[in-house]
Structures are given as C-alpha cells and as structure tokens.
Residue, then its C-alpha position, 0 to 999 in steps of 0.5 A: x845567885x844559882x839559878x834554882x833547878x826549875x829554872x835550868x831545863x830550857x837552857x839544857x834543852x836548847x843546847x841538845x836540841x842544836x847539837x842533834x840537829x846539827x848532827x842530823x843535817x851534817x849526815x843527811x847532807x853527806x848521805x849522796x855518796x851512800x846511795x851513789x855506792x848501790x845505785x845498781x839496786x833499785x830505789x825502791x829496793x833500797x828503801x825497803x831495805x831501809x825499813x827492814x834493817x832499821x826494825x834490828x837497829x831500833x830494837x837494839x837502840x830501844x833495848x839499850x834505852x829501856x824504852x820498851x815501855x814508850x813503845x807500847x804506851x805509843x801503840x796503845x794510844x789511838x791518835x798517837x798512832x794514827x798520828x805516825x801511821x801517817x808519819x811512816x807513810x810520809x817518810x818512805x815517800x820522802x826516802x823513795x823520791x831522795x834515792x830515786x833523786x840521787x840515783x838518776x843523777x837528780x841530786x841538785x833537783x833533790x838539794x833545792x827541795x831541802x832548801x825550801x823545806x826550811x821555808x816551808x817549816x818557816x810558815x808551818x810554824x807561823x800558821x799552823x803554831x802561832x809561831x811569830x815572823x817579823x817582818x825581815x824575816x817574811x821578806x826572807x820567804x819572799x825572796x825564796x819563793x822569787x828564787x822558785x818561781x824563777x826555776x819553774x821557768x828554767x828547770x821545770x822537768x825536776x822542779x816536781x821532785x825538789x816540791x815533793x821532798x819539800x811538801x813530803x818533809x815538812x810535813x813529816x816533820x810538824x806531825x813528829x813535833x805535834x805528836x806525843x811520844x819521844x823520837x826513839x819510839x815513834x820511829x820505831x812504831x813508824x818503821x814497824x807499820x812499815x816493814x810487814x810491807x818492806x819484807x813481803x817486797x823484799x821476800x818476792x824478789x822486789x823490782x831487781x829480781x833479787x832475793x831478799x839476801x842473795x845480793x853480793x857480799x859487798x851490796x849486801x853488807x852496803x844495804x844491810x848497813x842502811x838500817x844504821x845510816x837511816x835511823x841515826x839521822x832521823x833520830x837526831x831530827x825527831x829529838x831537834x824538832x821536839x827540842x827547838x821552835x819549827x823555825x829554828x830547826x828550818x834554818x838548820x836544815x840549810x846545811x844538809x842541802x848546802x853539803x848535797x849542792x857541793x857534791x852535786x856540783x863538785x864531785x858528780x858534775x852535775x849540770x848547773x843552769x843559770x835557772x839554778x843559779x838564781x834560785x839558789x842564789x835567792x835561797x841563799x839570800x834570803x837564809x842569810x836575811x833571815x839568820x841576820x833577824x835572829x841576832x837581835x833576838x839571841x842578844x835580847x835573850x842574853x846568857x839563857x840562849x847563850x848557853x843553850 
C-alpha cells in the first residue's frame, strides 16, 4: 500500500538535504583556483567585494523566489535577527581568514580546519542537540583529535588558522540550524548587516587604494563575479543544515577539504610535513570509522533512507 502523503516529506527531505550539501562542498572545495586568480587584491578587499556583490545576487534570487515576505518577517522578529547579526559576523571572519589562507600560500593550513570542522559539528550536535554518538563513532573524535594534537607539535606556525576556521564555521553553522528562517533570506539579512560596512570600505579605497570599480577589466569582472561563487555555496549549506542532522552534514564536509588538500598539494606545491601527514592521516581514519558506524544505521532504517 501508498505511503499516505503525511508519511512522505522526511524521505523528500533527506533526499535534498544530501544533494545540497554535496553541491555546497563540491564548490566550496574547488573554490582555491578562484581566489588563486585575484591574489594581487588584498583579503579583505575581496571579502568586502564578496558582500556588496552578493547584496545584487541575492536580490535577484529573492525576487526570483518570491520571498520578499521571508525577508521581512526575518528582520521583524527580534531574536531572528539578533541570531544572524551574529551569523553575519561569524561568516566574514570565516571568509576573511579562508582568502587570507589561500593567498599566502596557507592552503593545506586552511583544508585541515574544514576537516576538523565536521568533528566540531560532531560534538556540537552531541552536546549542545541531544544528538546520540555511539561509541565507534567518539572513537573516530578520539582519533582526530590525536591527529591535531600531533600538528600542534610539527606545524604549530598555521595551526591558529586551521582552528580559526574551524571554531569560525561550525559555529556559524548550529546558530543557521537553530535559527527560524529559511537559507535564502537569513543569507540575505546576513549580508545586508554586512554590506553598509563592505561599501563604506570599499568607496575609500580599502587596503589596496583602489576604488571601489576602478580595478582592471579582468580583476573587476573576477570580483564582481564573487557575488555568485559565494552565495551559491552558502545557500546550498544553509538549506543542508536545516534538512540533515548536524552530524550527518559534518561528514559531508569532509569533500570540500578533500578537494583543497589536492590542490594544495598537486597543483600549488605546497610543502607536505610528516606533522601533516599524520594529522591527516588521523582525520582520514577516523572519518572512515565513523562512516563504517553509519552503516548499520541506514540498513536498520531501510527503504526510508534508501530513498532519502
């Protein structure tokens, strides 16, 4: 017999929830080769390009969507907004430290902070949602955080920036899944509070001394173009984190710094440290003891996760 429609939405929303966080960490993985291409323009310039190019984007996307009206109910509701006041500050420190990390060759340091930010999310959801581990699966955080404790020894002079974007993201990340407002408007409220401060830094020349258009064609068209590379992501992410358990989503970020180690390593050449090796190697392991966990779950669930 039909399942009745009550009983369909949680398949539906599994099955969204892994298709948008695939395609957020997909992007956000390949994302280095963008920001290799305007490294001449400082990090923080970039960044407030980011926000003020975003504003056009997501204005576009919300007239597209109709949810003009989400927007508003947002703004009008006092903790919402507080609640993303704090997002908005989180995530252009997140981007501030990730365009710094690439643009000074710190790309390995940036790939190990989105490794470890799935095991943050990992306890976040345990602790702070009543999320359940089993046991294998604290084994797998005992293992990552062995893997850490080794780089503190060997690779202590970037370890700050792989913690950094690690706190600054999972951070971000529970306070978009707690909040109650949908990924496209709460972006668009985040980046809102942000872009009066993007412009006014912009319009006086930011740290390049360049104004705000008066880059060259090429640059210009690569910044303007930032507006799209970073909403697209973040959308994607937002509507994963409201469609998955916090655990789930931590370990489907491991593709983003999967995607960032290879390009560090293969197409940047940057230098790989035994301290390296054996943190990754650490990670690596304990992201496949973890998965091995999820197995029986999936089997247990049956043709629900199947189809989600």
């Amino acid at each position: 017999m039909n399942a009745s429609p009550a009983e369909r939405p949680a398949p539906q929303l599994s099955r969204s929830g892994l298709a948008y966080g695939l395609a957020a960490y997909g992007l956000w993985g390949v994302m280095p080769i963008y920001f290799k291409q305007i490294a001449d323009v400082p990090a923080v310039d970039i960044v407030a390009h980011r926000i003020v190019w975003s504003v056009v984007v997501l204005a576009a996307f919300l007239t597209l969507a109709r949810a003009w009206g989400e927007l508003r109910r947002a703004v009008a509701a006092p903790r919402t907004l507080a609640l993303l006041a704090l997002t908005a500050v989180l995530i252009a420190a997140n981007w501030l430290l990730y365009v710094y990390a690439i643009n000074n060759g710190h790309i390995l340091a940036g790939s190990l902070g989105y490794y470890l930010n799935p095991l943050a999310n990992i306890l976040l959801g345990r602790f702070l949602l009543g999320e359940h581990l089993t046991r294998r699966q604290w084994w797998a955080v005992a293992l990552a955080a062995a893997g850490v404790a080794v780089l503190a020894t060997g690779a202590l002079d970037t370890l700050w920036i792989s913690l950094l974007l690690c706190f600054s993201f999972a951070s971000y990340g529970l306070l978009r899944k707690v909040a109650p407002v949908e990924s496209l408007a709460g972006l668009s409220v985040e980046t809102g509070l942000l872009a009066p401060f993007a412009l006014f830094w912009l319009l006086l020349g930011g740290a390049s001394g360049v104004a705000l258009l008066a880059h060259p064609q090429p640059t210009m068209a690569m910044l303007a173009a930032a507006g799209l590379i970073s909403t697209v992501p973040l959308l994607c992410f937002t509507a994963a984190a409201r469609r998955l358990p916090y655990s789930t989503v931590g370990m489907l970020q491991f593709l983003a710094p999967t995607l960032q180690f290879a390009l560090a390593v293969f197409v940047y050449g940057e230098p790989l440290t035994t301290a390296h090796l054996v943190a990754f190697a650490a990670i690596w392991a304990a992201l496949g003891l973890y998965a091995s966990s999820l197995v029986p779950q999936r089997r247990e669930a049956g043709p629900e996760l199947a189809e989600g």
